[in-house]
Backbone as numpy.savetxt, mean C-alpha at the origin, in Angstrom:
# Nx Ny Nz CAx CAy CAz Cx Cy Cz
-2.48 0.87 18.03 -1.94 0.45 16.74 -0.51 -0.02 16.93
-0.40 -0.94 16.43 1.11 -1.31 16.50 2.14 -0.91 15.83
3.66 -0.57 16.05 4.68 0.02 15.69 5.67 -1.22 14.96
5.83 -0.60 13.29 6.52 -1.18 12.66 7.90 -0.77 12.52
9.12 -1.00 11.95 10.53 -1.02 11.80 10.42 0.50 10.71
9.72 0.76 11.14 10.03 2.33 10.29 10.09 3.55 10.75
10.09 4.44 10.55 10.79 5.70 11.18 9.07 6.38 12.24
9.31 6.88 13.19 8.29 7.49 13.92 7.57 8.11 13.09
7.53 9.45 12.48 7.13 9.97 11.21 6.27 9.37 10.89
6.56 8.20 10.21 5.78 7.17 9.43 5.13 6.71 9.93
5.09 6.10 11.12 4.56 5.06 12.28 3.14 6.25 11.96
2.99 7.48 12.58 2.34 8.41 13.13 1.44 9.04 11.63
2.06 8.82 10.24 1.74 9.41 9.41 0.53 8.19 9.23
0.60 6.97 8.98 0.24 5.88 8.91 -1.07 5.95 10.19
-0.86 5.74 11.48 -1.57 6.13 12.10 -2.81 7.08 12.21
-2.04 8.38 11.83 -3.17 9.80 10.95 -4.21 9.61 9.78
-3.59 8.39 8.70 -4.55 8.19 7.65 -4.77 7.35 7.81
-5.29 6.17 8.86 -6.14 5.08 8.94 -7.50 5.73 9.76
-6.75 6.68 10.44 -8.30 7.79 11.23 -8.95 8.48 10.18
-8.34 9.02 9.77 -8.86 10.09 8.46 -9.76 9.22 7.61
-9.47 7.55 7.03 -10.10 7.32 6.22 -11.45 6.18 7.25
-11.29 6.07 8.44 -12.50 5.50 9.36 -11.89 3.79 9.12
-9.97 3.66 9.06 -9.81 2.44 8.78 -9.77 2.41 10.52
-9.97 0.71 11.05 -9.52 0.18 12.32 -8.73 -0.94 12.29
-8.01 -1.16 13.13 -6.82 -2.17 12.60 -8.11 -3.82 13.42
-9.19 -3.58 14.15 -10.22 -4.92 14.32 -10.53 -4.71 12.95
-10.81 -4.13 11.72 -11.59 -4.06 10.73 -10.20 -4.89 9.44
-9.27 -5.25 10.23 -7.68 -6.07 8.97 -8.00 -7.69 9.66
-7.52 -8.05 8.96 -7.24 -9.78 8.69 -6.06 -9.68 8.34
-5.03 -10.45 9.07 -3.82 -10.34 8.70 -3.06 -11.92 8.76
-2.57 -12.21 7.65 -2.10 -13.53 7.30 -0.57 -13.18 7.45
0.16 -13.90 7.43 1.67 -14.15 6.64 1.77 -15.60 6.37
2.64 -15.32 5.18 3.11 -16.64 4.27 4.47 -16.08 3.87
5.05 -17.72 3.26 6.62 -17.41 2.64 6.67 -16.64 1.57
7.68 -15.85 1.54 7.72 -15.08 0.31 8.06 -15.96 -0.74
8.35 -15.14 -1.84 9.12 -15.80 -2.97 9.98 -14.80 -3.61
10.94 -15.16 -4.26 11.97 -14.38 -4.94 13.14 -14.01 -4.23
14.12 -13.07 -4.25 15.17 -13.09 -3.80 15.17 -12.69 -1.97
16.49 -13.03 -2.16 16.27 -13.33 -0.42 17.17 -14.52 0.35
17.45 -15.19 -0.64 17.87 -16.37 -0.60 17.19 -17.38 0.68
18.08 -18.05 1.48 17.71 -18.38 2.86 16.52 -17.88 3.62
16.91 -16.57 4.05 16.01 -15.51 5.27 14.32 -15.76 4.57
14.65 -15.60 3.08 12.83 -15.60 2.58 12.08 -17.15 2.65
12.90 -18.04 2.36 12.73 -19.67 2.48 12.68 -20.17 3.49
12.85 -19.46 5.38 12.75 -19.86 6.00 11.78 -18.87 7.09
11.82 -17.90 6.62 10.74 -16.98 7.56 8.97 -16.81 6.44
8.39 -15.93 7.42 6.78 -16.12 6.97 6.96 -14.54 6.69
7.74 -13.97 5.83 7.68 -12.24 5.67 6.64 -11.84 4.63
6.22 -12.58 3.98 4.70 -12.10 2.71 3.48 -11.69 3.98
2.85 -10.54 3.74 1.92 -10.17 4.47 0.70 -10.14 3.73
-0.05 -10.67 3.47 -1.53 -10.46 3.39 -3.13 -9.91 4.33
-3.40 -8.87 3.80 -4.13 -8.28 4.48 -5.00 -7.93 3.74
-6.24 -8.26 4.38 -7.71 -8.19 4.14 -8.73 -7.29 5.04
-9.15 -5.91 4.22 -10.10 -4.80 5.26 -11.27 -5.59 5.25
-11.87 -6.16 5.79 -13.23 -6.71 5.75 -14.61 -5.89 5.70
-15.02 -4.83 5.69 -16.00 -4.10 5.02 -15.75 -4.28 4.26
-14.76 -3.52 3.44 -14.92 -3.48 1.70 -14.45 -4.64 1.25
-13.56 -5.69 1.56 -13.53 -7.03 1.06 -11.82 -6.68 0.30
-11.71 -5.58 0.57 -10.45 -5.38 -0.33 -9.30 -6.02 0.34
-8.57 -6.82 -0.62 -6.98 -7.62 -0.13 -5.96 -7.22 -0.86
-4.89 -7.19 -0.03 -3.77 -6.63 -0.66 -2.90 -7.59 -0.15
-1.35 -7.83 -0.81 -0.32 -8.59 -0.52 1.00 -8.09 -0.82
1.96 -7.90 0.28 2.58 -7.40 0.03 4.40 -8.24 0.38
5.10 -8.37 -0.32 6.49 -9.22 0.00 7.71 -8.51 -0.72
7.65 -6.98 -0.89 8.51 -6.34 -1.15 9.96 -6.42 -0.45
9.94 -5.99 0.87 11.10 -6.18 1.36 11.43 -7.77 2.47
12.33 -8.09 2.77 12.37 -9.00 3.50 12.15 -9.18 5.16
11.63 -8.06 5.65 11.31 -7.90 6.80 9.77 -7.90 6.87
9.42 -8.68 8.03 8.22 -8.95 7.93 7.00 -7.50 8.62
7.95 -6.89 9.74 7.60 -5.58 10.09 7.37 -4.46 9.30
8.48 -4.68 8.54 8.16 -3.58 7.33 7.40 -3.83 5.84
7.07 -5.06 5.09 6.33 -5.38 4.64 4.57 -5.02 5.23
4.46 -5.22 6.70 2.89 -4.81 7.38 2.59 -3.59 6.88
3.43 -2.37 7.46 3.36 -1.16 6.96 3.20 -1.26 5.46
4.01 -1.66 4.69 3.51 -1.20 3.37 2.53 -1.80 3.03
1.75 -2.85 3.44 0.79 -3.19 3.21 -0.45 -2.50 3.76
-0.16 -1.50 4.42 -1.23 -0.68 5.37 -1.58 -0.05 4.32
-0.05 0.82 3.96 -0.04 1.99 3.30 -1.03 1.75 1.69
-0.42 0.25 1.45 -0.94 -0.18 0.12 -2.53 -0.01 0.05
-2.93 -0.97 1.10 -4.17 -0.97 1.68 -5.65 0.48 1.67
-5.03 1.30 2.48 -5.47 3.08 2.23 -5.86 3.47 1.27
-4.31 3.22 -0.03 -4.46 4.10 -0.93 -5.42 3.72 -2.06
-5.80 2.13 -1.86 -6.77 1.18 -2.74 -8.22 1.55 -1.94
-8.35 1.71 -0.95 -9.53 2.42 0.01 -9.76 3.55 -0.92
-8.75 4.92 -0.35 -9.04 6.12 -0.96 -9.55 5.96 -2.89
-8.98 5.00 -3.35 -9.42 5.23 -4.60 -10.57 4.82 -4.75
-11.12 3.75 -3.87 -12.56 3.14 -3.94 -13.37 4.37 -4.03
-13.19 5.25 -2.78 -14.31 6.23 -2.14 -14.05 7.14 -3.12
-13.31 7.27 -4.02 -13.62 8.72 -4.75 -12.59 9.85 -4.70
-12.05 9.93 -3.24 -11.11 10.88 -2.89 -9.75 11.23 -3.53
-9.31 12.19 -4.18 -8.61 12.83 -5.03 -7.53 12.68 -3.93
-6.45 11.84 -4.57 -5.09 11.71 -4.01 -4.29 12.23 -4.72
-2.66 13.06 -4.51 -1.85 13.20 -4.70 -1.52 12.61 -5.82
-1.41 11.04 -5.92 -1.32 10.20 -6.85 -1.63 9.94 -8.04
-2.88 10.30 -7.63 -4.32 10.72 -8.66 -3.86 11.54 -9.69
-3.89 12.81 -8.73 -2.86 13.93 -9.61 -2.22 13.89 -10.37
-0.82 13.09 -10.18 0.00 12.55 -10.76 -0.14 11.78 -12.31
-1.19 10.94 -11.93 -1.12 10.05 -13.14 -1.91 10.89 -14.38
-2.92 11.91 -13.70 -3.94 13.01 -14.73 -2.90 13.99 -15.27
-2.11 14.43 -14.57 -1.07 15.21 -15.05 0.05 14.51 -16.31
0.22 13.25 -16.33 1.46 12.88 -17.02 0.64 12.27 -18.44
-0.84 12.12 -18.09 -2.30 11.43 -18.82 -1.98 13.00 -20.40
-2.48 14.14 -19.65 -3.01 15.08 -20.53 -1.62 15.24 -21.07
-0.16 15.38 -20.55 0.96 15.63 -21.14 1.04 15.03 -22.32
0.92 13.98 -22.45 1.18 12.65 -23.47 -0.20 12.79 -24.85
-1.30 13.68 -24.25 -2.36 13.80 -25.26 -1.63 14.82 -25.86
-1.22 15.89 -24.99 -1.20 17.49 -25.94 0.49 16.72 -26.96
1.56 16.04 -26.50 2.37 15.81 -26.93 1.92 14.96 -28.42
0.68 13.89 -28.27 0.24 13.12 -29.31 -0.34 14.10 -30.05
-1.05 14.76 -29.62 -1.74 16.19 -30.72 -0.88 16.64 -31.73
0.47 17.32 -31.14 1.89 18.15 -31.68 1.99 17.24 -32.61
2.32 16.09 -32.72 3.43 15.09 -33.04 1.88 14.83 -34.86
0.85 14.65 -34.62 0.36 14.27 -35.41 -0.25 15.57 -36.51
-0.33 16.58 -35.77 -0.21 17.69 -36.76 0.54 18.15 -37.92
């Protein structure tokens, strides 16, 4: 697997959940194109937009957050996974998150209309 501009940790965390979820980096399609938006110069003259396509599931993601093209891959990995994990079902962290702040806002609408 190849090593992006991000901290070892990450490199290795990234690494850990592409095994875990049966991703292979032969199983990505990986494009780059110009970004757009700020950046000035560096984005108008480099190819830092990453597009990546898992080909089993057909799922594409695109990613041109930061202006480095190394570190855009990674988040597009990461992006990549977590659109996987939600396909298959698997209860993420994230998941959590959004069910937790979901029921807050019901019991709060309940209060409020009583």
């Amino acid at each position: 697997m190849p090593e992006f501009a991000v901290s070892e940790e990450k490199n290795r965390w990234l690494a850990q959940k592409m095994a875990a979820l049966g991703v292979r980096e032969e199983d990505l399609t990986e494009t780059f194109v110009r970004s757009s938006g700020n950046g000035g110069q560096h984005v108008n003259k480099t190819s830092s937009c990453v597009q990546l396509k898992h080909n089993p599931t057909g799922i594409r993601v695109t990613c041109m957050r930061e202006r480095s093209q190394s570190v855009n891959r990674f988040l597009a990995r990461r992006e990549l996974l977590e659109r996987i994990e939600l396909v298959s079902g698997v209860v993420t962290p994230e998941m959590k998150r959004i069910e937790k702040l979901r029921k807050q806002k019901d019991r709060r609408r309940r209060r409020n209309s009583a």
